[in-house]
N, C-alpha and C positions, 0 to 999 in steps of 0.2 A: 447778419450772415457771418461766416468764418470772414477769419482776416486773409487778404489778399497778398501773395508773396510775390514783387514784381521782379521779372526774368529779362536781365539785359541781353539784347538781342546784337545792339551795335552803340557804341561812344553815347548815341544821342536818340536810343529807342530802348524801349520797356514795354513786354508785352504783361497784362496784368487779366490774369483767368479769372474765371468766374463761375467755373464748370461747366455752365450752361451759355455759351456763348465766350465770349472775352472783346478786351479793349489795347488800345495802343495808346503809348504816349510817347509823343515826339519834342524833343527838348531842342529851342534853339538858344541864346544867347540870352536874354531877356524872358522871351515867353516859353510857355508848354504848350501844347494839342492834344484834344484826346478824340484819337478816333472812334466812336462808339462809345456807351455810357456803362451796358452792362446790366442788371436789372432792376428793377425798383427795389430800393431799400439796400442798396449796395453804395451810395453816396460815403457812408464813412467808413466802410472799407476800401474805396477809393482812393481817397483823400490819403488813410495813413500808409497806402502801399504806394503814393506820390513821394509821401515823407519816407517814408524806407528807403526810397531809392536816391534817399539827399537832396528834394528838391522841397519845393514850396507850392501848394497847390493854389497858393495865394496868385501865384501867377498864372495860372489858366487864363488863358485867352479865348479859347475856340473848342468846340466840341462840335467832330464833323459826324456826322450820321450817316450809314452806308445804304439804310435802308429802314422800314418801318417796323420794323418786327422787335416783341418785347424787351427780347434780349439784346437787344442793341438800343433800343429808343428808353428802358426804363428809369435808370436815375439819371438824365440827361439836364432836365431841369432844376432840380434839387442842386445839383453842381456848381448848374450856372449861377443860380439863387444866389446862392454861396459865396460864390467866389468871380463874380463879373464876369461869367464867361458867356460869349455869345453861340447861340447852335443853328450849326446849316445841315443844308439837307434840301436833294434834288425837289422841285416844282411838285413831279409826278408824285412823288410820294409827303408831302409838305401838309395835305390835307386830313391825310391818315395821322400821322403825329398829335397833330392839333386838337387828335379828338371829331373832329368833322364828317371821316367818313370811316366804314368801318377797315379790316384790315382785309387784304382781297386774299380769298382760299386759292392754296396751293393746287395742284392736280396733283397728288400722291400717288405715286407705282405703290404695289403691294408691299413690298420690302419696308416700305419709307412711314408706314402706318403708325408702327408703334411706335418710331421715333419719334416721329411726330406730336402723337399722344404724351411722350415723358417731355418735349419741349412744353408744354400745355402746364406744367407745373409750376412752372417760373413766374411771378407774379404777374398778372396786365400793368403792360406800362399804365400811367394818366395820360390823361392830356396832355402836352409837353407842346411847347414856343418855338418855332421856329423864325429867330431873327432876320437868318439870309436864303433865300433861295437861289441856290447856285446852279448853274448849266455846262452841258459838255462845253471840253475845250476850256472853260474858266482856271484863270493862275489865282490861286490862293497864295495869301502874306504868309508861307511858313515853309520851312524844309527847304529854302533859296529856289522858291517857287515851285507850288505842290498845282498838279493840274487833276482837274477834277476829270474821270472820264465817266457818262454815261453808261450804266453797265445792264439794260435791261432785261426784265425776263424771270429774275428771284423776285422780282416786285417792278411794278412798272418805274418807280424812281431808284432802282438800286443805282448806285456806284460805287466804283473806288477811287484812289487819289492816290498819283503819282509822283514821286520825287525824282526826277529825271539827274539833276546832280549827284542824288545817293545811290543809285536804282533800288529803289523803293518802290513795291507797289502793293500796297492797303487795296486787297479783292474785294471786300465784305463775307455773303454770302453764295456769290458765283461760282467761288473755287473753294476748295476744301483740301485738306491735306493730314488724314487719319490711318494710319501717316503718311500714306503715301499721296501725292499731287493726284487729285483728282476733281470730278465734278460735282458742285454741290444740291445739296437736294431742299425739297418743299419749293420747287419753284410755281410760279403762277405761269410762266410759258418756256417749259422745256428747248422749246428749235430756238426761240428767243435768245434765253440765257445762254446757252450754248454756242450761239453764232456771240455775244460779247464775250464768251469767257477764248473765243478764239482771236478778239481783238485786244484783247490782254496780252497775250500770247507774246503779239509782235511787239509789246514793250521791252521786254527781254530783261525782266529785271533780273538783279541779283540775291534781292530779298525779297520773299514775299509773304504775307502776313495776311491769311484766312481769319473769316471769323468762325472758323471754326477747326481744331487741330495746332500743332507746335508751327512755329516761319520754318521756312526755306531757305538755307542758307548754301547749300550746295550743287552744284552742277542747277541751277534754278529754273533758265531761262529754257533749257532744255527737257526741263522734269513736267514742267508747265508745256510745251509745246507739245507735248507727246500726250496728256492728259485731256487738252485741248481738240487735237487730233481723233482722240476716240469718245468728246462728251457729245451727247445725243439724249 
Protein backbone atom coordinates (compact mmCIF):
# COMPACT_ATOMS: atom_id res chain seq x y z
CA UNK A 1 0.00 0.00 0.00
CA UNK A 2 0.97 3.91 -0.25
CA UNK A 3 3.11 4.94 2.63
CA UNK A 4 1.43 6.18 5.48
CA UNK A 5 1.96 10.15 6.63
CA UNK A 6 1.52 10.23 10.46
CA UNK A 7 -0.52 13.49 11.59
CA UNK A 8 0.44 14.73 15.29
CA UNK A 9 -2.56 15.31 16.90
CA UNK A 10 -1.08 16.04 20.56
CA UNK A 11 2.94 15.81 22.34
CA UNK A 12 2.17 12.16 22.67
CA UNK A 13 -0.60 11.07 19.79
CA UNK A 14 -0.32 10.35 15.95
CA UNK A 15 -3.15 9.63 14.01
CA UNK A 16 -1.97 7.28 10.95
CA UNK A 17 -4.79 7.02 7.81
CA UNK A 18 -5.19 4.39 5.98
CA UNK A 19 -8.03 5.73 3.81
CA UNK A 20 -10.16 3.08 4.59
CA UNK A 21 -10.41 3.12 8.08
CA UNK A 22 -7.20 4.53 10.41
CA UNK A 23 -5.17 3.88 13.56
CA UNK A 24 -3.65 5.78 16.61
CA UNK A 25 -0.53 5.76 18.22
CA UNK A 26 -0.05 6.77 21.67
CA UNK A 27 3.56 7.28 22.90
CA UNK A 28 4.43 7.07 26.62
CA UNK A 29 7.94 7.17 27.92
CA UNK A 30 9.13 3.74 27.26
CA UNK A 31 6.42 2.09 25.18
CA UNK A 32 3.95 3.00 22.16
CA UNK A 33 0.11 1.73 21.68
CA UNK A 34 -1.56 1.32 18.56
CA UNK A 35 -5.12 1.55 18.79
CA UNK A 36 -6.28 -0.40 15.78
CA UNK A 37 -4.11 -2.22 13.20
CA UNK A 38 -5.60 -0.83 9.80
CA UNK A 39 -5.68 -3.43 6.96
CA UNK A 40 -3.95 -6.46 5.96
CA UNK A 41 -0.95 -5.83 4.25
CA UNK A 42 -0.48 -2.30 5.90
CA UNK A 43 2.13 -3.76 8.64
CA UNK A 44 5.07 -1.90 6.66
CA UNK A 45 3.58 1.08 6.14
CA UNK A 46 2.95 1.08 9.75
CA UNK A 47 5.96 0.54 10.82
CA UNK A 48 7.70 3.31 8.64
CA UNK A 49 4.90 6.17 9.49
CA UNK A 50 5.97 4.98 13.46
CA UNK A 51 9.58 5.77 12.26
CA UNK A 52 8.42 9.07 10.52
CA UNK A 53 7.24 10.31 13.40
CA UNK A 54 10.88 9.69 15.31
CA UNK A 55 9.98 6.75 17.17
CA UNK A 56 10.78 3.11 17.17
CA UNK A 57 8.30 0.60 16.42
CA UNK A 58 10.66 -1.83 18.06
CA UNK A 59 8.74 -0.59 21.14
CA UNK A 60 5.16 -1.57 20.44
CA UNK A 61 3.81 -2.97 23.41
CA UNK A 62 0.01 -3.31 22.78
CA UNK A 63 -2.24 -3.17 19.94
CA UNK A 64 -5.83 -2.36 21.29
CA UNK A 65 -8.73 -3.39 18.83
CA UNK A 66 -11.98 -1.36 19.04
CA UNK A 67 -13.76 -3.91 17.20
CA UNK A 68 -13.77 -6.78 14.67
CA UNK A 69 -14.10 -5.37 11.35
CA UNK A 70 -11.37 -5.63 8.62
CA UNK A 71 -10.22 -2.50 8.81
CA UNK A 72 -9.31 -2.33 12.22
CA UNK A 73 -8.40 -5.99 12.94
CA UNK A 74 -6.12 -6.51 9.61
CA UNK A 75 -2.48 -6.12 10.11
CA UNK A 76 -2.98 -6.51 13.79
CA UNK A 77 -0.91 -9.66 14.03
CA UNK A 78 1.78 -9.27 11.56
CA UNK A 79 2.75 -6.25 13.92
CA UNK A 80 2.68 -8.09 16.90
CA UNK A 81 4.88 -10.92 15.04
CA UNK A 82 7.15 -8.34 14.55
CA UNK A 83 7.64 -6.54 17.10
CA UNK A 84 6.44 -8.26 20.55
CA UNK A 85 3.46 -6.66 20.79
CA UNK A 86 0.51 -8.11 22.49
CA UNK A 87 -3.43 -7.56 21.09
CA UNK A 88 -6.58 -6.95 23.21
CA UNK A 89 -9.87 -6.74 22.36
CA UNK A 90 -13.32 -7.02 24.16
CA UNK A 91 -14.61 -10.90 24.99
CA UNK A 92 -17.59 -10.24 22.76
CA UNK A 93 -15.86 -9.77 19.81
CA UNK A 94 -12.44 -11.91 20.74
CA UNK A 95 -13.96 -14.87 18.78
CA UNK A 96 -14.65 -13.01 15.56
CA UNK A 97 -10.87 -12.10 15.42
CA UNK A 98 -9.67 -15.46 15.86
CA UNK A 99 -11.18 -16.54 12.88
CA UNK A 100 -13.81 -18.60 14.99
CA UNK A 101 -16.90 -17.03 14.19
CA UNK A 102 -17.94 -15.32 11.26
CA UNK A 103 -18.16 -11.31 11.31
CA UNK A 104 -22.04 -10.36 12.49
CA UNK A 105 -24.03 -8.26 9.33
CA UNK A 106 -24.79 -4.89 9.89
CA UNK A 107 -28.61 -3.83 9.49
CA UNK A 108 -27.87 -1.14 6.66
CA UNK A 109 -30.32 2.08 6.10
CA UNK A 110 -30.40 2.54 2.35
CA UNK A 111 -28.03 5.43 2.38
CA UNK A 112 -25.21 3.21 4.16
CA UNK A 113 -25.35 0.46 1.08
CA UNK A 114 -23.00 1.44 -1.08
CA UNK A 115 -20.68 2.53 1.61
CA UNK A 116 -20.71 -0.40 2.75
CA UNK A 117 -20.04 -2.15 -0.51
CA UNK A 118 -16.63 0.22 -1.12
CA UNK A 119 -15.69 -0.92 2.74
CA UNK A 120 -15.85 -4.65 1.15
CA UNK A 121 -12.67 -3.68 -0.89
CA UNK A 122 -10.14 -3.57 1.80
CA UNK A 123 -8.64 -6.95 2.17
CA UNK A 124 -10.16 -9.76 4.91
CA UNK A 125 -8.53 -9.45 7.81
CA UNK A 126 -6.89 -13.45 8.88
CA UNK A 127 -7.27 -14.90 11.71
CA UNK A 128 -5.62 -12.71 14.06
CA UNK A 129 -4.63 -13.63 18.29
CA UNK A 130 -5.96 -12.20 20.67
CA UNK A 131 -3.62 -12.29 23.90
CA UNK A 132 -5.98 -10.29 26.40
CA UNK A 133 -9.38 -10.17 26.67
CA UNK A 134 -10.36 -7.06 28.36
CA UNK A 135 -13.79 -5.78 30.06
CA UNK A 136 -15.67 -2.64 30.70
CA UNK A 137 -14.35 -0.54 33.45
CA UNK A 138 -10.65 -2.33 32.92
CA UNK A 139 -7.55 0.35 33.55
CA UNK A 140 -4.93 -0.55 30.89
CA UNK A 141 -0.90 0.03 31.65
CA UNK A 142 -0.78 3.09 29.04
CA UNK A 143 -1.67 6.89 28.75
CA UNK A 144 -1.46 6.99 33.04
CA UNK A 145 -4.18 4.74 32.99
CA UNK A 146 -6.40 4.07 29.79
CA UNK A 147 -9.95 2.71 30.86
CA UNK A 148 -11.52 0.38 28.59
CA UNK A 149 -15.30 1.24 28.10
CA UNK A 150 -17.87 -1.18 26.57
CA UNK A 151 -19.19 0.58 23.60
CA UNK A 152 -21.92 -1.91 22.05
CA UNK A 153 -24.03 -2.01 19.24
CA UNK A 154 -21.29 -1.34 16.00
CA UNK A 155 -20.54 -4.89 17.03
CA UNK A 156 -21.32 -6.64 20.05
CA UNK A 157 -17.43 -6.25 21.52
CA UNK A 158 -16.91 -2.85 20.15
CA UNK A 159 -15.20 -0.18 22.56
CA UNK A 160 -13.11 2.53 23.07
CA UNK A 161 -10.54 3.49 25.58
CA UNK A 162 -10.22 6.36 27.57
CA UNK A 163 -7.36 8.51 28.94
CA UNK A 164 -9.00 10.37 31.63
CA UNK A 165 -5.59 12.36 32.51
CA UNK A 166 -5.27 13.56 28.72
CA UNK A 167 -9.10 13.63 27.89
CA UNK A 168 -8.67 11.27 25.36
CA UNK A 169 -11.27 9.25 24.07
CA UNK A 170 -10.40 6.40 21.26
CA UNK A 171 -14.54 5.90 20.01
CA UNK A 172 -13.67 3.24 17.36
CA UNK A 173 -16.49 2.89 15.11
CA UNK A 174 -19.55 4.28 17.33
CA UNK A 175 -18.95 7.88 16.48
CA UNK A 176 -17.82 9.29 13.29
CA UNK A 177 -16.70 12.67 12.52
CA UNK A 178 -16.88 13.44 8.50
CA UNK A 179 -16.44 16.19 9.54
CA UNK A 180 -18.64 16.99 11.36
CA UNK A 181 -19.29 14.81 15.01
CA UNK A 182 -21.78 12.46 14.31
CA UNK A 183 -23.10 8.87 14.38
CA UNK A 184 -21.51 6.01 12.94
CA UNK A 185 -22.79 3.66 10.58
CA UNK A 186 -22.83 -0.37 9.53
CA UNK A 187 -23.99 -0.94 13.02
CA UNK A 188 -25.32 -4.46 14.11
CA UNK A 189 -27.86 -2.70 16.69
CA UNK A 190 -28.72 0.72 15.95
CA UNK A 191 -30.83 1.73 19.59
CA UNK A 192 -27.72 -0.12 20.90
CA UNK A 193 -24.80 1.74 19.58
CA UNK A 194 -26.47 4.68 20.03
CA UNK A 195 -27.49 4.56 23.74
CA UNK A 196 -23.20 3.85 24.05
CA UNK A 197 -22.41 6.44 21.81
CA UNK A 198 -24.61 8.71 24.49
CA UNK A 199 -22.37 7.27 27.29
CA UNK A 200 -19.38 8.45 25.53
CA UNK A 201 -20.99 11.62 25.60
CA UNK A 202 -20.59 12.01 29.41
CA UNK A 203 -16.85 11.51 29.23
CA UNK A 204 -16.48 14.91 28.01
CA UNK A 205 -13.30 14.41 26.34
CA UNK A 206 -11.29 17.06 24.77
CA UNK A 207 -9.94 14.75 21.97
CA UNK A 208 -11.57 12.53 20.34
CA UNK A 209 -10.42 10.05 17.75
CA UNK A 210 -13.05 8.20 15.41
CA UNK A 211 -12.32 5.42 13.35
CA UNK A 212 -13.30 6.92 10.97
CA UNK A 213 -12.86 11.00 9.88
CA UNK A 214 -9.98 13.74 11.25
CA UNK A 215 -9.97 14.04 15.77
CA UNK A 216 -11.74 16.56 17.41
CA UNK A 217 -9.86 18.94 18.91
CA UNK A 218 -12.24 21.76 19.48
CA UNK A 219 -15.30 22.78 21.42
CA UNK A 220 -15.19 18.56 21.69
CA UNK A 221 -17.12 17.58 24.51
CA UNK A 222 -19.88 19.51 23.32
CA UNK A 223 -19.78 18.65 19.52
CA UNK A 224 -20.04 14.96 20.76
CA UNK A 225 -22.93 15.74 23.08
CA UNK A 226 -25.19 17.34 20.56
CA UNK A 227 -24.37 14.54 17.97
CA UNK A 228 -25.11 11.96 20.72
CA UNK A 229 -28.33 13.83 21.42
CA UNK A 230 -29.72 13.33 17.78
CA UNK A 231 -28.05 9.43 16.95
CA UNK A 232 -30.88 7.16 16.54
Amino acid sequence: MASLDPTRITPRLHLLDHSVGQSYLWQDDEELTLIDAGWAGSADATAAAIRSAGLDPGRLRRIVLTHCHRDHVGAAQELADRHGAEILAHGLDASVIRGEEPVPEPHLLDWEVPLFAHGLTVPEAPPTRVDRVVRDGEVLDFGDGAVVVHAPGHTPGSLAVHLPRHGVLFAGDTVASVPEVMFGVFHVDRALAAESMRRLATLEPSVLCCGHGAPVTTDTAARLTAAAAAAA
